[in-house]
Structures are given as C-alpha cells and as structure tokens.
C-alpha positions as CSV (number, residue, x, y, z in Angstrom):
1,X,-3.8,13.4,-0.2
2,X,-3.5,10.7,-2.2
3,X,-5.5,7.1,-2.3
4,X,-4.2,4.6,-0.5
5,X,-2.5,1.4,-2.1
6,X,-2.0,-1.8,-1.0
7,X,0.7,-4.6,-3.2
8,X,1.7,-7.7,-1.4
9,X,2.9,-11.0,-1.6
10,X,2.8,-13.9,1.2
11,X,5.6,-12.6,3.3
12,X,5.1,-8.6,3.2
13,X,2.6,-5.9,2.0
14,X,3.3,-2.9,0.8
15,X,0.8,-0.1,1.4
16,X,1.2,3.6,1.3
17,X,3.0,5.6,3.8
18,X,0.4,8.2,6.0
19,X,1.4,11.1,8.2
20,X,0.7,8.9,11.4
21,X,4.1,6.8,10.1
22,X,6.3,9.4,9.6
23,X,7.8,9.0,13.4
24,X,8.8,5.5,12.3
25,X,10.1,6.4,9.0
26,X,11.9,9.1,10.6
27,X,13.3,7.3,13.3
28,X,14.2,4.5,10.9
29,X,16.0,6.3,8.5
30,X,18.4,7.6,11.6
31,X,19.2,4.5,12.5
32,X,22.7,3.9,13.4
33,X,22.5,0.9,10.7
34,X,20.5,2.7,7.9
35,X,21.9,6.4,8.3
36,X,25.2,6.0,6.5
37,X,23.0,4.6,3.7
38,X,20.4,6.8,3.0
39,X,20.1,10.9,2.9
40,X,17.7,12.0,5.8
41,X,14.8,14.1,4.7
42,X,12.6,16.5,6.8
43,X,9.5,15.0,8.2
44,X,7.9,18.0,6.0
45,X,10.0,16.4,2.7
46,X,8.7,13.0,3.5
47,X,5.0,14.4,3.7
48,X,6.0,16.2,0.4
49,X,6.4,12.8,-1.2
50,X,3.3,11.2,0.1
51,X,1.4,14.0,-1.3
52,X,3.0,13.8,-4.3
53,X,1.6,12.6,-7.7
54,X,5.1,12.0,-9.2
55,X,6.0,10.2,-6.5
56,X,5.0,6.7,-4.0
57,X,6.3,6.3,-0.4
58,X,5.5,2.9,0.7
59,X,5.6,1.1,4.3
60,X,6.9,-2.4,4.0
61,X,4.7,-4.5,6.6
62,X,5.6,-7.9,7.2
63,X,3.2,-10.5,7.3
64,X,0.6,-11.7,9.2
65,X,1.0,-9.0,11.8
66,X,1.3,-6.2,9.4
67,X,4.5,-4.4,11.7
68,X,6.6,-2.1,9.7
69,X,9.9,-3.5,8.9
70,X,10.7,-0.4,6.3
71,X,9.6,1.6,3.9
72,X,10.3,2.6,-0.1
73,X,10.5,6.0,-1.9
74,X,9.6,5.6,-6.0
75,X,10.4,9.0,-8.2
76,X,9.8,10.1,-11.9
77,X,6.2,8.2,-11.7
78,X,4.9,11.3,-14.2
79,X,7.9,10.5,-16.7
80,X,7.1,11.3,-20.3
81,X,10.5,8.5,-20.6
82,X,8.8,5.7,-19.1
83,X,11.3,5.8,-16.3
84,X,11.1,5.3,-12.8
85,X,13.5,6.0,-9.9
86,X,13.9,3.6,-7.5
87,X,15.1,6.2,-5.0
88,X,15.1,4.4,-1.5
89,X,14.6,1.2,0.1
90,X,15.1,1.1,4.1
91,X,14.9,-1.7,6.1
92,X,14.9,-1.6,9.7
93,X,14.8,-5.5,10.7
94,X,17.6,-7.1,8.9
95,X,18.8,-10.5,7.7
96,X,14.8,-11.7,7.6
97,X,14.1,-11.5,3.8
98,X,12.4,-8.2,3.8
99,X,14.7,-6.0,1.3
100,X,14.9,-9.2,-1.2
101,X,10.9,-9.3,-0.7
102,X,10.5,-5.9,-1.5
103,X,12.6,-5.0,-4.2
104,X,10.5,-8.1,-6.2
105,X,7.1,-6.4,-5.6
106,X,8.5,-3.0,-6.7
107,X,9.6,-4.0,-9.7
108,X,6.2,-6.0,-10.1
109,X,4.5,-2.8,-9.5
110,X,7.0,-0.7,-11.9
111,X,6.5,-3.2,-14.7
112,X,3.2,-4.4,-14.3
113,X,1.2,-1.7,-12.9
114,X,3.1,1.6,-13.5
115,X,3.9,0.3,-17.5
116,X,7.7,2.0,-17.0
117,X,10.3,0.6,-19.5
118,X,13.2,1.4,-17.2
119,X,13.7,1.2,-13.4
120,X,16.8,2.6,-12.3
121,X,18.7,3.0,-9.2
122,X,21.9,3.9,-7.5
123,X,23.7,2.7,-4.2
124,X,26.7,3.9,-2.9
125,X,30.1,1.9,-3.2
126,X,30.5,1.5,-0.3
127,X,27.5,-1.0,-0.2
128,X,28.3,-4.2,-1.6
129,X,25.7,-5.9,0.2
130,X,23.2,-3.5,-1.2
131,X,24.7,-4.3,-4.7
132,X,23.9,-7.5,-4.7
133,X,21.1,-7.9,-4.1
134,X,19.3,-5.8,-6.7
135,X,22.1,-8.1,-9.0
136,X,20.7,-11.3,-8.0
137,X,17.5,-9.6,-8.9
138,X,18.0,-9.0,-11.9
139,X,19.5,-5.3,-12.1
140,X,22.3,-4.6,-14.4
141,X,25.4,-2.2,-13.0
142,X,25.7,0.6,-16.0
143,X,28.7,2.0,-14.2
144,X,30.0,4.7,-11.1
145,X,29.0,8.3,-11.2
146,X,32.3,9.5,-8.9
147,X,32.2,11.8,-6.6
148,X,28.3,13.0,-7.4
149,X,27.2,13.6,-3.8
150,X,28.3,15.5,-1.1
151,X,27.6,14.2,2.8
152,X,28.4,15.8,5.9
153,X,31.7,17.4,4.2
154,X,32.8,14.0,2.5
155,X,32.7,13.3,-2.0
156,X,30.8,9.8,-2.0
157,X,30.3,7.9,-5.4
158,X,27.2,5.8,-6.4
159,X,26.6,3.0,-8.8
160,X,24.1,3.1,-11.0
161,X,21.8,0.0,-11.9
162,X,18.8,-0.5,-13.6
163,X,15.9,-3.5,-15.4
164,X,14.7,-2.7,-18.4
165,X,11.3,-3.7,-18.8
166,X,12.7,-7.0,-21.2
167,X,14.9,-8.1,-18.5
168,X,11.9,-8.0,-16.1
169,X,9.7,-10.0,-18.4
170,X,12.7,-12.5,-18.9
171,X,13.6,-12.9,-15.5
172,X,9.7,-13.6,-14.8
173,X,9.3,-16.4,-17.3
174,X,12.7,-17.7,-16.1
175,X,10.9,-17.5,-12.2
176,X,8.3,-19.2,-13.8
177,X,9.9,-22.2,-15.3
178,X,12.7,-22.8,-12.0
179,X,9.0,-23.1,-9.8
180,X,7.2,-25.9,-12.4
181,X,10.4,-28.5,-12.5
C-alpha cells in the first residue's frame, strides 16, 4: 500500500483514496448523474489503482468538515514522456465549486510536484459542461477521437484536451497578476 497524501487549498483537500472509501466511490460513480459520464470499475480495479505506483486515486473532501464530495483517478505517473493522464474526476455534490477546485490542485500537483510536461485528458461530446470547464482552466481541445469507446452496445466519441507544462506556468503568473490589481 502506498503512503498517504494530502494537497489542499482553502475550499477542498485532496488526500488519497483507502479501501474503507471504496463504498462511496463505488456508489458515487453509479450515480444516476455521474454514471453516463464515467466507466464503472470493480471495487477490486479501484483497489488496483490505489495500490498502484503508476497511478493516484484521490478523495476530494470539502472543507472544514473534510466530507467527500468526489474523488480523482491520475494515470501514466511512471511515464518515461513526462505525461500524465488525467483519467477521471467525479463529483458527487454539484453546482458548489468542487470540480473547478479540483481540477486547479491537480494540475498544481502535475506541474509542480509530479514535474510532468503534459497533462492530458478526454471527455465525452456529449459533455459540454465538462468541456468547459477544463477550457476556462486553461486546457487546450487537440481534437475528437470518433467512435473510440464502446458502452453498453453504443460507439461514443471523446475530446481530447491537454496543458502543457508552459501553459500552466503562464496561466499561473497570469493568476498571479489578476489577484495583485
């Protein structure tokens, strides 16, 4: 098992995920509102990931009363590439900030603390919502891969998006400056 790790800003912590969560997670990802969005894994995948060196599943906990509102899945942490995979963000208690919260301290963790030059993700298309919000934070769309996964019988395209470690740093200093006028 790996150590545990804590990143957080004033409105949420992230820390990572632990056997005793996986219920939530589970039941999270099943959602009505979340399953359409995200593939469901076993509990025995899930465990898979926290166990794994390549990869971090986080719990997002909102602040002061550390609940779990969601939870994030990172991939290619090993990469000889420098390359991370932003693989899943779910959020169970919408419309509050959370998401927007936690895709800034990921990609303050991928940058700052796991070095990567690339963090990448894809949503499906038929998320707009999704889409922009990792826009307005800064990812780029690099195009559609069509018809690339298969769910429950159906062909479902993805957009791909990623932040190159530049844009990060940009984006940062541009954060910076909006906050001291």
């Amino acid at each position: 098992m790996k150590g545990q790790r804590v990143v957080e800003n004033s409105f949420i912590q992230l820390r990572s995920t632990q056997e005793a969560d996986l219920a939530w997670v589970l039941e999270t990802e099943r959602h009505p509102e979340n399953r359409d969005y995200v593939y469901n894994w076993s509990r025995e995948r899930h465990l898979a990931c926290i166990d794994s060196t390549d990869e971090a599943h986080f719990m997002v906990l909102r602040k002061p009363d550390l609940a779990p509102v969601g939870y994030v899945i990172l991939s290619d942490l090993e990469s000889q590439h420098d390359v991370i995979s932003f693989d899943r963000i779910t959020i169970r208690d919408k419309g509050k900030g959370y998401g927007r919260q936690t895709v800034r301290l990921i990609t303050k963790l991928c940058f700052e603390e796991y070095k990567c030059h690339r963090l990448w993700l894809d949503v499906f298309d038929f998320n707009p919502q999704a889409r922009k919000l990792y826009e307005s934070e800064g990812f780029v769309f690099e195009g559609t891969l069509r018809d690339c996964k298969k769910k429950e019988g159906n062909y479902l395209s993805m957009h791909v998006l990623s932040m190159l470690a530049p844009d990060y740093e940009n984006k940062k200093d541009n954060d910076t400056k909006d906050k001291s006028v």
